[in-house]
C-alpha positions as CSV (number, residue, x, y, z in Angstrom):
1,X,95.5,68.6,96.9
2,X,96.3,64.7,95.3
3,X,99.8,65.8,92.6
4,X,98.0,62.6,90.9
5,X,94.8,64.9,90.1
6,X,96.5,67.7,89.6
7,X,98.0,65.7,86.6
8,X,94.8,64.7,85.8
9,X,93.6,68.0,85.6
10,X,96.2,69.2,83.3
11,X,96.2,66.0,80.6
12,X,92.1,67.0,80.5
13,X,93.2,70.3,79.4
14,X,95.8,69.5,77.1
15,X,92.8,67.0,76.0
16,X,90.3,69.9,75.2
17,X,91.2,73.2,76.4
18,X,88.5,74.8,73.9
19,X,85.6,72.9,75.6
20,X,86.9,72.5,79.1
21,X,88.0,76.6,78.7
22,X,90.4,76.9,80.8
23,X,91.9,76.5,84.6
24,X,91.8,79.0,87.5
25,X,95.4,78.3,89.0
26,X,95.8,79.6,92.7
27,X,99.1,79.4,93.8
28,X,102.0,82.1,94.5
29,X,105.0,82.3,92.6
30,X,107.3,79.6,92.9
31,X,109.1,76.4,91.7
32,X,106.1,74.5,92.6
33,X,103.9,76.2,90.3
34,X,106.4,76.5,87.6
35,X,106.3,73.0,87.6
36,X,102.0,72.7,86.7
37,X,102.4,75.8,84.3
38,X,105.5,74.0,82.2
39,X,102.9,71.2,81.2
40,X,100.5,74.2,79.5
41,X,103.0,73.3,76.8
42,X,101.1,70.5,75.6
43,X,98.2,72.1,75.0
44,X,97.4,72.0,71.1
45,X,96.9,76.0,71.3
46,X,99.8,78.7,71.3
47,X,100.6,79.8,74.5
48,X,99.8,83.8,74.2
49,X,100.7,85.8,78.3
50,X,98.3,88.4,79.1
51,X,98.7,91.7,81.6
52,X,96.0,92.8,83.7
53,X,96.7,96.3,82.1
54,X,96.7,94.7,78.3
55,X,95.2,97.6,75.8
56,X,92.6,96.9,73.7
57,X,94.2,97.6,70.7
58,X,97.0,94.5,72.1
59,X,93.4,92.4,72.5
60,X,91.6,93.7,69.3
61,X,93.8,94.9,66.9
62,X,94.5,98.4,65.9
63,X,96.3,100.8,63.7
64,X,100.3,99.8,63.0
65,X,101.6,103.1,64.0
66,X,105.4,102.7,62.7
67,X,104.0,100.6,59.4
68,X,101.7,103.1,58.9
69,X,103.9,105.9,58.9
70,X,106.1,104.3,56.6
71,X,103.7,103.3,53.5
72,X,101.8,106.4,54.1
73,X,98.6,104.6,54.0
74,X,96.8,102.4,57.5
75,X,98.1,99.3,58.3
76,X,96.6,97.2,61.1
77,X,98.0,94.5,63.1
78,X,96.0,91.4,64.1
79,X,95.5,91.9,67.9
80,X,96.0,88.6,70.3
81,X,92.3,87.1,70.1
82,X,92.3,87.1,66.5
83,X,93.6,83.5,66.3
84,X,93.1,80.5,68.9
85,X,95.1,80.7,71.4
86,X,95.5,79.3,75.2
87,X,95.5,82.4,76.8
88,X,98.1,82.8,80.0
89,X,96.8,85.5,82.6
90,X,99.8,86.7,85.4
91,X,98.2,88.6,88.3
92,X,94.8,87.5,87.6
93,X,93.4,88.8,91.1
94,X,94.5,92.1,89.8
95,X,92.3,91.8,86.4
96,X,90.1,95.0,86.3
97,X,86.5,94.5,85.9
98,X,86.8,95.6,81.7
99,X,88.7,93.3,81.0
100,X,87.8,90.6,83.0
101,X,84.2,91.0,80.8
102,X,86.4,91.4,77.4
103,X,87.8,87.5,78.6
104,X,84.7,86.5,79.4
105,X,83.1,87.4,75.6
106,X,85.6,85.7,74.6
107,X,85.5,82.3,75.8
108,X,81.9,82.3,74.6
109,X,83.3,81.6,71.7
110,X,84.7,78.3,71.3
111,X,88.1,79.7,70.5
112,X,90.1,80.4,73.5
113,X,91.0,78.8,76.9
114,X,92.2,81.0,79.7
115,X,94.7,79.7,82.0
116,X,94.3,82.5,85.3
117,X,97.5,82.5,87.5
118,X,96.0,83.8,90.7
119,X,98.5,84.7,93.4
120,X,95.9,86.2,95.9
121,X,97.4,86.4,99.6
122,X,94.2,86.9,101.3
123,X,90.4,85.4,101.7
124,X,88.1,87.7,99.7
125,X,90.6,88.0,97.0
126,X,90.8,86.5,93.7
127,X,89.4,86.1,90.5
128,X,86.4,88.0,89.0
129,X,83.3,85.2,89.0
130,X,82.6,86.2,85.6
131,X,85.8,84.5,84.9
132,X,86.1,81.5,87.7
133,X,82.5,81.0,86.3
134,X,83.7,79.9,83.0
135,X,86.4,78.0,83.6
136,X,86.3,74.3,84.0
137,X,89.0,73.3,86.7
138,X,90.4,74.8,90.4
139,X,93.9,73.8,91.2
140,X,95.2,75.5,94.6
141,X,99.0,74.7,95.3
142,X,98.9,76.1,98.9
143,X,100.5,74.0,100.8
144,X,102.1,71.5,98.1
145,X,105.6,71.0,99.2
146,X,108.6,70.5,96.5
147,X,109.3,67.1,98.3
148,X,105.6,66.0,97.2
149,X,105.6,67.1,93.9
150,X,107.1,65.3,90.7
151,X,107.6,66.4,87.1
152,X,104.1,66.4,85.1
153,X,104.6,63.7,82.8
154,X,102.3,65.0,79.2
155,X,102.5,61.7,76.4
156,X,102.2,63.7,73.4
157,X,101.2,60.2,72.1
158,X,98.5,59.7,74.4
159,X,97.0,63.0,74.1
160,X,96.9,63.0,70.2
161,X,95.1,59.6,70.5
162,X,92.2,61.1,73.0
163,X,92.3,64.2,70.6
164,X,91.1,62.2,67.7
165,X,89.4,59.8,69.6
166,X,87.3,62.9,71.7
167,X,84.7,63.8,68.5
168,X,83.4,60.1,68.4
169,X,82.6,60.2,72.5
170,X,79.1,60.3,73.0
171,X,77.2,60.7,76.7
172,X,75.0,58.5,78.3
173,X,71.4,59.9,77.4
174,X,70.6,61.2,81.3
175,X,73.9,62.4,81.7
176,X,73.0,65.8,81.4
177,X,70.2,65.8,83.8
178,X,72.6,64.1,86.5
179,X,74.9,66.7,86.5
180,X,72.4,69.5,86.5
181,X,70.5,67.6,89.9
182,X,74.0,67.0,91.3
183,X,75.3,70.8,90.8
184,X,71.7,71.5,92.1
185,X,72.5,70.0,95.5
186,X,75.4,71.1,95.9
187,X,74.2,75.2,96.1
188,X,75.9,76.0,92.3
189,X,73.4,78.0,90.7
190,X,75.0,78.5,87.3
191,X,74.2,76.4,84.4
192,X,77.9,76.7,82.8
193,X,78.9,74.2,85.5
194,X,77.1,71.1,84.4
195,X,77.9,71.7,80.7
196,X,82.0,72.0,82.0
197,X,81.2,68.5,83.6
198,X,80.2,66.6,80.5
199,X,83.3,68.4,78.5
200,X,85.4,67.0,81.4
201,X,83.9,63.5,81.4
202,X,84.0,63.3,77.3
203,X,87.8,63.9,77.8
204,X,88.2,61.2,80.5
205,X,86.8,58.6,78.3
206,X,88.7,59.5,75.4
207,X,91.8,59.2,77.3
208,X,91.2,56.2,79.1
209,X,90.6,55.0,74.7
210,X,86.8,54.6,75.1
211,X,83.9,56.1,73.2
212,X,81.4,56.1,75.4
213,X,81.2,57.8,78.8
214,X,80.9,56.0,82.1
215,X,79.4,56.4,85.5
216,X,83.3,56.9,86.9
217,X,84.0,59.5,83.8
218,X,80.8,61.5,85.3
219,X,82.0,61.4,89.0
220,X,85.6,62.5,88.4
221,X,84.4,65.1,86.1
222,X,81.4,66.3,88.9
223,X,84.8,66.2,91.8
224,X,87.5,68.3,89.4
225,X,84.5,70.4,88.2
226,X,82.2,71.3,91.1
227,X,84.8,71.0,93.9
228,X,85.6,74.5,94.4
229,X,82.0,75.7,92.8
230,X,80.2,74.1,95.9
231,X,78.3,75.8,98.9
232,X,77.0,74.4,101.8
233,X,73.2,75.2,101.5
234,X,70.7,75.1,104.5
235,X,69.3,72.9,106.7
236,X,65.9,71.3,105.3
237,X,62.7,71.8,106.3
238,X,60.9,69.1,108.6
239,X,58.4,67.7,106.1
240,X,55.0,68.7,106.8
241,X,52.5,65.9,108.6
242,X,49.5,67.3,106.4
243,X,51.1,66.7,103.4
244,X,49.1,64.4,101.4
245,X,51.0,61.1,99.9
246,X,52.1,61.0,96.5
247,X,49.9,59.8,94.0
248,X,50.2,55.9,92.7
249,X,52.4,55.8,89.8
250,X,50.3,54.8,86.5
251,X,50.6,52.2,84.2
252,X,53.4,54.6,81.8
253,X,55.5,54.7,85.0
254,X,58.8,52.8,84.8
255,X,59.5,50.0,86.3
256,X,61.7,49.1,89.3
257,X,64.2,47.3,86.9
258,X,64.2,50.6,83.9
259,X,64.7,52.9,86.4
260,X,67.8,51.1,87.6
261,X,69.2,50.9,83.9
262,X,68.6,54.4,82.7
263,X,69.2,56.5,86.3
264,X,72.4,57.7,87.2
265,X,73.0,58.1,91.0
266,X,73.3,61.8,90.8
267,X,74.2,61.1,95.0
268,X,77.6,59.4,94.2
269,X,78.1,63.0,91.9
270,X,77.6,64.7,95.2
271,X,79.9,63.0,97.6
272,X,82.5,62.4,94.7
273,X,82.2,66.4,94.8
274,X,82.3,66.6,98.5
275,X,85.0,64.6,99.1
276,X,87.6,66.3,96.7
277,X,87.2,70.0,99.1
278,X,89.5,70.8,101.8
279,X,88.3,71.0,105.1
280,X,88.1,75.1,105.2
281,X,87.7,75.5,101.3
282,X,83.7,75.8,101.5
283,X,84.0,78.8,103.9
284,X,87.0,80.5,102.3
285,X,85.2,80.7,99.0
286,X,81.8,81.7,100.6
287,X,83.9,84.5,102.4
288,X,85.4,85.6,99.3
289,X,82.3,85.7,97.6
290,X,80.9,87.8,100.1
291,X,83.2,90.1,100.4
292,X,84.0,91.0,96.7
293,X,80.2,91.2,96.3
294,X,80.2,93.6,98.9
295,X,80.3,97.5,98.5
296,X,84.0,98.4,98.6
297,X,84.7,94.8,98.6
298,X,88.0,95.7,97.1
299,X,90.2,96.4,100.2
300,X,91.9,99.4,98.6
301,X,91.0,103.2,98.7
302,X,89.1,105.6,96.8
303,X,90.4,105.6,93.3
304,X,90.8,108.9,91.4
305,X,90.8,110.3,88.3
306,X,93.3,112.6,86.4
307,X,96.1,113.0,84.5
308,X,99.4,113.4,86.4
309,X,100.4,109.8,88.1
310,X,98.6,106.9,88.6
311,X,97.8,103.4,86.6
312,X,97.2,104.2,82.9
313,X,94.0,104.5,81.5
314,X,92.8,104.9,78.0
315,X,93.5,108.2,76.3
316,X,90.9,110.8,75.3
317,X,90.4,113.2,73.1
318,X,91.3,116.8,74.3
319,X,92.9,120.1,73.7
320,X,96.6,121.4,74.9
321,X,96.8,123.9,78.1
322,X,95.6,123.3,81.8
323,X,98.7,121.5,82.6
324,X,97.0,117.7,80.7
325,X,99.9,115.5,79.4
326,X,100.0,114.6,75.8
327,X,99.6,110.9,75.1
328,X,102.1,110.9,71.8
329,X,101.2,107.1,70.3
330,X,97.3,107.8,70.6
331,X,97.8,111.2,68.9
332,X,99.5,109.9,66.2
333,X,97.6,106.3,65.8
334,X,94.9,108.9,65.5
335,X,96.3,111.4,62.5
336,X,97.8,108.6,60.8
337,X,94.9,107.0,58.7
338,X,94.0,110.6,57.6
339,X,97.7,111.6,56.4
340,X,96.5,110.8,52.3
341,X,93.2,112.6,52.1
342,X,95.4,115.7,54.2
343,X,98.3,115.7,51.9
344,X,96.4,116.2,48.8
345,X,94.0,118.2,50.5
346,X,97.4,120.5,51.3
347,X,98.9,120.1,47.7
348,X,95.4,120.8,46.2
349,X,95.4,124.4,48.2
350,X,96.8,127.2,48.6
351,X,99.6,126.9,50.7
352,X,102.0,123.9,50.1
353,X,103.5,121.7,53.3
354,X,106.4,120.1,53.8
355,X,105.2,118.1,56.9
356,X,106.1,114.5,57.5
357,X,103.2,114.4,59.4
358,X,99.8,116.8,59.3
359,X,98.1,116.5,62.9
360,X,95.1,118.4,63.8
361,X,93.8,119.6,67.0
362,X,90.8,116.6,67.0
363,X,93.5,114.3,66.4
364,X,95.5,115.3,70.1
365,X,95.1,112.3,72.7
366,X,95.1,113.4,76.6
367,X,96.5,110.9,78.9
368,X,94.7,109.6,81.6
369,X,95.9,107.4,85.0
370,X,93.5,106.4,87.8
371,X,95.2,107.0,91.4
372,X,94.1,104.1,94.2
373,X,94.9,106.3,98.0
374,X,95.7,104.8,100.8
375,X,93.6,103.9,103.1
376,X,93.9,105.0,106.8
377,X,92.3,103.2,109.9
378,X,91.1,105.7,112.7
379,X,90.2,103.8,116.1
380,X,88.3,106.0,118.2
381,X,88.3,104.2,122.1
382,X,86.6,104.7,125.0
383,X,89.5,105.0,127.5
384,X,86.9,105.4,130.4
385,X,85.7,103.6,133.3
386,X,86.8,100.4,135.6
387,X,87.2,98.5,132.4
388,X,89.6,100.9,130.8
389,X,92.5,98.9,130.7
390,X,91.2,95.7,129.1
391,X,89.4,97.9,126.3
392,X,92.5,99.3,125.5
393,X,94.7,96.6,125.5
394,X,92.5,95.0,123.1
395,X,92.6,98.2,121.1
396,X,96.4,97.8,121.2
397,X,96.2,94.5,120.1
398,X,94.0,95.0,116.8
399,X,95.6,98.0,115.6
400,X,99.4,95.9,116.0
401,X,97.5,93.0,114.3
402,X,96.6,95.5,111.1
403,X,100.0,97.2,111.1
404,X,101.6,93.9,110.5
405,X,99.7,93.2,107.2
406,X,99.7,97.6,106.2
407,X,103.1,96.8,104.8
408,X,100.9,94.5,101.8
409,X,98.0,96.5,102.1
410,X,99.3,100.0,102.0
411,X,97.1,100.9,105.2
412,X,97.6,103.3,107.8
413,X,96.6,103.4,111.5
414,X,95.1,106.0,113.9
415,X,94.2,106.1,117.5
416,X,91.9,108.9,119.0
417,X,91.6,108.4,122.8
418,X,88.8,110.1,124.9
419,X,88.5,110.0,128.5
420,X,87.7,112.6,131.6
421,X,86.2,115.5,129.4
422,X,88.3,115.7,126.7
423,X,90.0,113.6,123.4
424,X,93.7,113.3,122.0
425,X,95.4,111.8,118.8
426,X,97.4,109.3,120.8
427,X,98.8,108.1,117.5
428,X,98.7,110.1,114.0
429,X,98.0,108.2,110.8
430,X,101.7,106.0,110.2
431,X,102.6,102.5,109.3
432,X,105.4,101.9,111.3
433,X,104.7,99.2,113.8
434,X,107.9,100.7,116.1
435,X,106.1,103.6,116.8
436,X,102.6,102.4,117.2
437,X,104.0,100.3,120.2
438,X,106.1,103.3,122.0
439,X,102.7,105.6,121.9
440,X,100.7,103.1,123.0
441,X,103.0,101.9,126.0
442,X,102.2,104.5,128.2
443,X,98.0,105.4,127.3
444,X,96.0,106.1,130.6
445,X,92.6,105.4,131.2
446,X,89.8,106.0,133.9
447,X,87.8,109.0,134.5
448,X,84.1,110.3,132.4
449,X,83.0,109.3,129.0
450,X,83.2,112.4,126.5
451,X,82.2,109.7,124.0
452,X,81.2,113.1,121.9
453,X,84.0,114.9,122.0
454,X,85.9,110.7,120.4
455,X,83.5,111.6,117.7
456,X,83.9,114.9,116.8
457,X,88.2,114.6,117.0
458,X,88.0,111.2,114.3
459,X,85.6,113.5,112.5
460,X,88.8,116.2,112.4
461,X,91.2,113.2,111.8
462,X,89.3,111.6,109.0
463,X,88.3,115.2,107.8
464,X,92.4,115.9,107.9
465,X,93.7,112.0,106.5
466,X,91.4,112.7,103.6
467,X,92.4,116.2,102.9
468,X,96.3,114.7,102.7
469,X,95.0,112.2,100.1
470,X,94.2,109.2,102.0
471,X,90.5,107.4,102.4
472,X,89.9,107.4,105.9
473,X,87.2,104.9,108.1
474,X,86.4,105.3,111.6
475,X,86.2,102.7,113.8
476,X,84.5,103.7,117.3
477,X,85.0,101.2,120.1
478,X,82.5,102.4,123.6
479,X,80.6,100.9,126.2
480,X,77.8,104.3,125.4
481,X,77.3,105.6,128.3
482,X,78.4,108.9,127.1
483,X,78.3,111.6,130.2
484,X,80.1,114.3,129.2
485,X,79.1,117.0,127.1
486,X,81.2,119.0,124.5
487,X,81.3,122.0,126.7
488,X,83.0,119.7,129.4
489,X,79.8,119.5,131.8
490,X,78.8,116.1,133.3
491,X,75.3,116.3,131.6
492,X,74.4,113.1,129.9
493,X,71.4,114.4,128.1
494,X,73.6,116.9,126.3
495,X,76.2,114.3,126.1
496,X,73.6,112.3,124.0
497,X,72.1,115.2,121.8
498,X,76.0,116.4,120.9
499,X,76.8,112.5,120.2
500,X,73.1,112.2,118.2
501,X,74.5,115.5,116.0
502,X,78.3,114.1,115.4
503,X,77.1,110.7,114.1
504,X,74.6,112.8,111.5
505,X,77.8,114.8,110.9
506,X,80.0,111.9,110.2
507,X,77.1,110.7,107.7
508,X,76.5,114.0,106.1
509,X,80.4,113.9,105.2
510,X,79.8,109.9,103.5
511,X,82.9,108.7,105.7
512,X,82.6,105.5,106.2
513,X,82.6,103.7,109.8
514,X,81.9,101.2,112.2
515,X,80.4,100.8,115.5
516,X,81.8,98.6,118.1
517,X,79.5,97.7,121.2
518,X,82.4,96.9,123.9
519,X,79.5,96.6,126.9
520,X,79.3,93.3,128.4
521,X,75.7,93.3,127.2
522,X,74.4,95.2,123.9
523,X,73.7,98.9,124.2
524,X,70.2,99.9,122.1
525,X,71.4,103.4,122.2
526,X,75.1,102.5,120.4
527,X,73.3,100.5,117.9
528,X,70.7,103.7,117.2
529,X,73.6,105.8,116.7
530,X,75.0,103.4,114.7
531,X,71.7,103.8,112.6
532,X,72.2,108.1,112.3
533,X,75.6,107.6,111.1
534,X,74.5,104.9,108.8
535,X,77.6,102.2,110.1
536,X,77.5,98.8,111.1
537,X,76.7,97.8,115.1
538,X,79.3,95.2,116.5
539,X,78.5,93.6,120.1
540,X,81.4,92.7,121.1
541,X,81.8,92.0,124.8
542,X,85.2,90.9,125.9
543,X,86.6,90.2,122.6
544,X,90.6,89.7,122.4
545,X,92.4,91.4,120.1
546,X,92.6,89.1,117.0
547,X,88.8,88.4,117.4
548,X,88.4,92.2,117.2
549,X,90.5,92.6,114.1
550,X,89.4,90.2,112.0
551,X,85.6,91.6,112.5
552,X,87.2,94.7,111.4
553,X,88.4,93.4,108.1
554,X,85.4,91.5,107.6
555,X,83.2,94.7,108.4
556,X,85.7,97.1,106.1
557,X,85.9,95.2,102.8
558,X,89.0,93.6,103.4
């Protein structure tokens, strides 16, 4: 990406954060970033950093628990959105899906910008679209060397001048229209896009000192605003022969000369648009879009409730006993409002109290957390046949390929072999890369296809990983020709009805898996078991290693 329109990006910003509403900012921590977010200071709003875990009460407002206490009567404090404010989100491809909608309400409201420092490591990653959707600019700093970079030079002077000079800026009357037809071609469905684009192009003018905007405002304002909003749509239909011609334009049509005055060349929007993406930036973001829209999209394991460890949720009401963990603050932000009506309730009775503080049982606050497992791998191969050897080298290469990103991903690995009549856990579930490569050194192959017996030991596996806490998926690589039984015998019609029955099994339990054709043509009877056991069907003949593992993260949510 150009440093000169990166500076761009950030003077329109600093221009009109409120209308623009903010900037999705990928990039990893680093001096290079430090660099673009050290011009946010210019912006005409207070600088206020966010938390992916922020409460509500820090968003909204709430009770002042120590004032409170104090004066004896509720005191609230003013939560961060009360006022205007620029809005600085770390860890934004963390950003849970509640508050990502709370941001979203509130740049609605033309009170807020939201600057989203996304540090995502991997395609399908990143930030919520309810977010990326409302905000006007994309920077990505991948690949931005120190050496190329400079400091960003903000003219308070300059920007004060567009600032006053920004309300007076009017838009060419078929502006609007342009940019809709432009953001129309280029596959962006939402309508928030085209509306960004004439906020954009009203602070170019103003800060190239003119009123009125221009053909170059609106095509710099379509390239920083529909760049990384862009999808490569299909192919067009051949036009059909019968199709009668268009009727003669009328004596109300406009003329050749009209046209030409009052059109914009919504085509020049387009390749402006075009011309600003990186050559693998349209099918990154498709990818990502995919997968996050996908079920389990997340890449992480099954999350779980309760109230022992875990990230923090928000506390509810509950009772002491059954081992639940008192959540203090909540307790008492919940007694405090009611400590004057109590105390003269208690000085009004009976019995007199001393008590700094009168709590009652509907006041006590239970702590919650949410616990993410980890998520374990099971391979179950075919070890079988002439072709053993390749199939499992392959095997051995996809499973060292996952292990070397499990350290970031908290993954583990298993391998179930099954060959001759029986199956074996050549490798438990682990993470440690050392050990995957000493048990896999010395795996035989050759002999029957027990391909049943695979499936019902990663049944027991999966069945055993998720008992010890972790989300297991199964990942069966065979050629199908299953020809040994359970019971050992070479019958491959019993060989089919025991693998028919596992693959219901392994459905009946909701594990989820995958079903990798490795025949060097496409078995129907893998991909109708695939079917029972409700999994995907892969056909993959002689596919290497990497090819192999990066169908399985696609496949798996990752």
């Amino acid at each position: 990406m150009d440093w000169d329109r990166i500076n761009l990006a950030l003077q329109l910003l600093a221009i009109d954060p409120q209308g623009i509403k903010g900037l999705w900012l990928r990039a990893r921590s680093g001096a290079v970033r430090d660099r673009v977010t050290a011009a946010l200071d210019a912006l005409p709003l207070p600088l206020v950093r966010l938390h992916p875990g922020i409460a509500d009460d820090a968003l909204y407002g709430g009770l002042d628990l120590s004032a409170t206490l104090a004066t004896g009567r509720p005191v609230t404090a003013r939560g961060v959105l009360s006022q205007p404010a620029a809005l600085v989100l770390t860890m934004a491809e963390r950003v849970p899906p509640g508050l990502s909608a709370r941001l979203a309400h509130a740049l609605d409201t033309p009170r807020h910008c939201l600057i989203a420092l996304d540090e995502a490591a991997e395609d399908g990653e990143g930030l919520p679209a309810s977010l990326s959707d409302r905000l006007g600019l994309f920077l990505d700093l991948d690949g931005i060397a120190w050496s190329d970079t400079s400091d960003v030079v903000m003219d308070t002077n300059t920007l004060e001048r567009a600032r006053a000079l920004l309300a007076q800026v009017t838009l060419p009357p078929d502006a609007a229209s342009a940019l809709t037809r432009a953001a129309a071609e280029l596959g962006i469905g939402s309508l928030r896009a085209p509306l960004l684009a004439l906020a954009a192009a009203r602070a170019l003018a103003a800060l190239s000192g003119r009123t009125g905007v221009e053909d170059a405002d609106l095509r710099q304002a379509a390239e920083l605003v529909y760049g990384h909003r862009a999808l490569p749509l299909p192919e067009a239909a051949p036009p059909d022969e019968a199709e009668p011609p268009p009727p003669d334009p009328g004596d109300d049509a406009p003329t050749e000369s009209e046209s030409e005055s009052q059109s914009i060349p919504e085509d020049m929007l387009i390749e402006a648009a075009r011309a600003a993406l990186p050559a693998d930036l349209l099918a990154q973001l498709t990818a990502g879009r995919a997968a996050r829209a996908a079920k389990g999209a997340s890449g992480t394991g099954a999350k779980r409730g309760g109230n022992r460890r875990g990230r923090p949720l928000p506390s509810r009401p509950g009772r002491l006993g059954s081992g639940a963990r008192i959540d203090l603050v909540a307790t008492l932000r919940a007694a405090a409002p009611w400590q004057p009506l109590r105390r003269k309730a208690a000085q009004s009775g009976t019995t007199q109290s001393d008590a700094v503080l009168l709590v009652r049982t509907s006041d006590i606050r239970i702590k919650r957390f949410v616990e993410t497992s980890d998520r374990v791998l099971i391979f179950a191969v075919d070890a079988s046949g002439s072709s053993a050897f390749a199939r499992l080298a392959e095997a051995k290469g996809a499973v060292e390929l996952l292990l070397a990103a499990a350290y970031a991903r908290r993954d583990h690995v298993a391998l179930v072999a099954f060959r001759g009549t029986t199956a074996e856990v050549i490798l438990p579930p682990t993470r440690s890369l050392v050990q995957t490569k000493r048990r896999l050194a010395g795996l035989p192959g050759g002999g029957g296809t027990p391909l049943a017996a695979g499936m019902r030991l990663a049944l027991a596996t999966a069945t055993q990983a998720r008992a010890h806490g972790l989300t297991p998926t199964i990942a069966l690589l065979t050629d199908g020709r299953g020809n040994i039984a359970l019971d050992g015998s070479a019958n491959r019609v019993q060989a089919e009805e025991d693998a028919a029955r596992l693959a219901r099994a392994i459905r009946a339990t909701g594990l989820p898996a995958i079903v990798i054709d490795t025949a060097n043509r496409p078995q129907p009877g893998l991909a109708a078991m695939a079917r029972l056991m409700d999994a995907p069907y892969l056909a993959l003949p002689r596919a290497d290693a990497r090819r192999l593992s990066g169908v399985l993260a696609a496949a798996l949510g990752d």
